[in-house]
C-alpha positions in Angstrom: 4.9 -24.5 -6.2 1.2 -23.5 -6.1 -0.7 -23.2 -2.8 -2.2 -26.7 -3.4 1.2 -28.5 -4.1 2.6 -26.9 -0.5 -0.8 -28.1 1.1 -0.2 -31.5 -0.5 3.1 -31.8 0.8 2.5 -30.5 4.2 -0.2 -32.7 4.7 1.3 -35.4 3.6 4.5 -35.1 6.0 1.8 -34.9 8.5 0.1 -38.3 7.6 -3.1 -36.4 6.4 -4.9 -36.8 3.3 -6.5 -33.6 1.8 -9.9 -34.9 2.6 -9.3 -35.1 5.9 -7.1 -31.7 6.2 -10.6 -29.9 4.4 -12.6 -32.0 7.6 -10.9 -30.7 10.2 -10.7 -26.8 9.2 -14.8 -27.4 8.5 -14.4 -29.0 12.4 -12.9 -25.3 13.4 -16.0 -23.3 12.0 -14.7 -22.2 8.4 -16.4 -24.7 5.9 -13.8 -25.9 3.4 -14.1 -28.7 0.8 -12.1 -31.1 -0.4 -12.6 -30.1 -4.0 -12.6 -26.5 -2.7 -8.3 -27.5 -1.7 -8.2 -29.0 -5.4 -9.6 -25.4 -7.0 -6.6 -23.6 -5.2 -4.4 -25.3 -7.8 -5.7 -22.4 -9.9 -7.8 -19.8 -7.5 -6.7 -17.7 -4.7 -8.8 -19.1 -1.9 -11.1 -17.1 0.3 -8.6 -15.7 3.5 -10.5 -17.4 6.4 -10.4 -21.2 4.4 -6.7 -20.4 3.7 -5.9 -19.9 7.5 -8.3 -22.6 9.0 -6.2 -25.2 6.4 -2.8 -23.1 7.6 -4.3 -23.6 11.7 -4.9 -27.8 11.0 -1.4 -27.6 9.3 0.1 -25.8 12.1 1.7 -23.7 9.3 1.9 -19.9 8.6 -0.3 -18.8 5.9 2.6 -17.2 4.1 4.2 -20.5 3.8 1.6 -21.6 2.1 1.0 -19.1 -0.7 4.3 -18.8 -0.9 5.2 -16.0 0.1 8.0 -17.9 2.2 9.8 -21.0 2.6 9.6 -21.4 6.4 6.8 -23.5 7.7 7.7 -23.1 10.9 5.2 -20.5 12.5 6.0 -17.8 13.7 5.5 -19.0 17.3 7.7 -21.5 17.6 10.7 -19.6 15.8 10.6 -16.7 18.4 12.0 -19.3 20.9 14.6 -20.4 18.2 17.8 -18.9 19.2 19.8 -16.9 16.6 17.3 -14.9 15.6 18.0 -11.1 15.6 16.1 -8.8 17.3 14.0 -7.5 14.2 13.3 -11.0 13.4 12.0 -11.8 17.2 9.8 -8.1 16.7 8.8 -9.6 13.4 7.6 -12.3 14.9 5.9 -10.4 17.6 3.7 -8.1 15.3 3.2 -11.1 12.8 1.5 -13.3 16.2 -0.3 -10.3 17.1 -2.1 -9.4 13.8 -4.7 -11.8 14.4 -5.4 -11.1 17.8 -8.6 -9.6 19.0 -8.8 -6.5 20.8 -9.8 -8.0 24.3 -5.8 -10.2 23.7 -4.2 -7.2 22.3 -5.8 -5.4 25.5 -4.0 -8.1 27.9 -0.8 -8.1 26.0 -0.6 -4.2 26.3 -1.3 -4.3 30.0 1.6 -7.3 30.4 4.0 -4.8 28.8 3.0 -2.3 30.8 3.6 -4.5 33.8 7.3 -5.1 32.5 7.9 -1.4 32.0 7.5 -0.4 34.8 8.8 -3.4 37.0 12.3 -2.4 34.7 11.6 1.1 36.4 11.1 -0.3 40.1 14.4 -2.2 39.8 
């Protein structure tokens, strides 16, 4: 399935049209086309239209260029029970690539609240 049929399909199970999918990732700052979503049927897309379509989808980009099956991100299967530990730290450092330094900063100091709190107890 190319990276147009899964945006197609998504969209579609979302009640969204592909015009209106390319509308609101322009909306959130990255200027994507309709015809520039019909092109990915045989281009790679630029990375930043890729994830503003994968943010309105509320899908990870992986899903969509297929380098999974799961559209479920990332975020919402660490709360899934079942998963293994690896997956959950999988899930962790997949959230966290994305995140910019000042986030990565507050996330460090919340684990280093945890540490030690484990230390007081």
């Amino acid at each position: 399935m190319t990276i147009f049929n899964r945006i197609k399909e998504t969209a579609t199970k979302k009640g969204l049209s592909i015009e209106r999918v390319a509308d609101m990732a322009t909306e959130s700052g990255v200027k994507v086309s309709k015809s520039a979503i019909y092109d990915w049927k045989i281009h790679e897309p630029n990375p930043d239209k890729i994830k503003a379509v994968s943010d309105v989808l509320n899908v990870p980009v992986d899903y969509l260029l297929g380098n999974n099956d799961n559209p479920t991100p990332p975020t919402r299967r660490f709360v899934e029970s079942g998963l293994s530990r690896a997956d959950k730290l999988e899930d962790v450092t997949s959230v966290g690539a994305d995140m910019s330094d000042a986030e990565l900063e507050k996330v460090l100091d919340y684990m280093g609240l945890l540490k030690n709190a484990r230390q007081e107890d």
